[in-house]
C-alpha positions as CSV (number, residue, x, y, z in Angstrom):
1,X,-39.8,-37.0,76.3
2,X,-43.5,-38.2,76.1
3,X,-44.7,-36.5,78.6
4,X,-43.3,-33.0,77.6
5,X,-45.0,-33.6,74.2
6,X,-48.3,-34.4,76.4
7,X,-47.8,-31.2,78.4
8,X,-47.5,-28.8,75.0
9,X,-50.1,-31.1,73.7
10,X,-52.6,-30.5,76.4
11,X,-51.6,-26.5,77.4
12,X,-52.1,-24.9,73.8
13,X,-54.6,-27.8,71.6
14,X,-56.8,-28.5,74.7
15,X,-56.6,-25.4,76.7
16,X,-55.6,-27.3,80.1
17,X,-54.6,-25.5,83.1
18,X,-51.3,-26.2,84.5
19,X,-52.4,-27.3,87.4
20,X,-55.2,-29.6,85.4
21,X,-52.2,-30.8,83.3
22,X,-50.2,-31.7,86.2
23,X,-52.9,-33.7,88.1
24,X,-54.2,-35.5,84.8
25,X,-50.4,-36.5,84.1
26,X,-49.3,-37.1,88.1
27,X,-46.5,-34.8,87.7
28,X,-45.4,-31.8,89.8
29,X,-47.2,-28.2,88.8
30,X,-43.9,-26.4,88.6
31,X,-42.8,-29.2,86.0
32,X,-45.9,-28.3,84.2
33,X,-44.9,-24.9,84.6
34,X,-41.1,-25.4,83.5
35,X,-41.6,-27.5,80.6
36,X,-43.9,-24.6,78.8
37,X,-41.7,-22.1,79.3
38,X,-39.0,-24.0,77.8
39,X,-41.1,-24.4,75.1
40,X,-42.1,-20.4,74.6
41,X,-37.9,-19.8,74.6
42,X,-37.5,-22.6,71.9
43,X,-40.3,-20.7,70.0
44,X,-39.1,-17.5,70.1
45,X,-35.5,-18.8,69.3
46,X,-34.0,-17.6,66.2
47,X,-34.3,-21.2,64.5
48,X,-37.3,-22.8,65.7
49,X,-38.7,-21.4,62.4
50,X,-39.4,-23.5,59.5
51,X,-38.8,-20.1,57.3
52,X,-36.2,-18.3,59.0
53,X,-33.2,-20.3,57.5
54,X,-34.2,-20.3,54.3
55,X,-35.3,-16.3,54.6
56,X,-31.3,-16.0,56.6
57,X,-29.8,-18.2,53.6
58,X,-31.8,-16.2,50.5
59,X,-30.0,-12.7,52.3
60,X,-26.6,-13.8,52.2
61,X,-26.7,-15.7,48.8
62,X,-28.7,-13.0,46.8
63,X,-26.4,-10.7,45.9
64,X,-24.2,-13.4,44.4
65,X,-27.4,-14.9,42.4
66,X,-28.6,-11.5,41.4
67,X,-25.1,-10.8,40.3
68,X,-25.0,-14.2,38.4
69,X,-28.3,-14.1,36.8
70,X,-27.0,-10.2,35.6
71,X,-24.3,-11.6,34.0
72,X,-25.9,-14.6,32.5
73,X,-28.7,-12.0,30.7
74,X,-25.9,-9.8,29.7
75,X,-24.0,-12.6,27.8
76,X,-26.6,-14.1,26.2
């Protein structure tokens, strides 16, 4: 696990080359190569997102709170 957090580390903050990555960390260049594209699917992955469950949760809960709130300014 602390070597995949190296590889990310090192390919996007330091700019590394896989192949630089993969000699600085004595691991196979197609591990290198692997292990970021793993990364770019989790990324693009619906919930990687810090925002998007929140943003999915507001859509399916805000007709009921609009339709609360409604009714709570109409009865008072």
């Amino acid at each position: 696990m602390e070597t995949n957090h190296q590889i990310i580390l090192l390919y996007y903050r330091e700019g590394l080359s896989q192949r630089k990555i993969a000699k600085k960390l004595h691991i196979h260049r197609l591990t290198v190569r692997y292990r970021i594209a793993e990364y770019e699917l989790f990324k693009s992955s619906p919930l990687s997102g810090q925002d998007k469950p929140s943003s999915l949760l507001i859509s399916i809960y805000a007709p009921v709170l609009y339709t609360t709130v409604r009714t709570a300014q109409s009865d008072a």
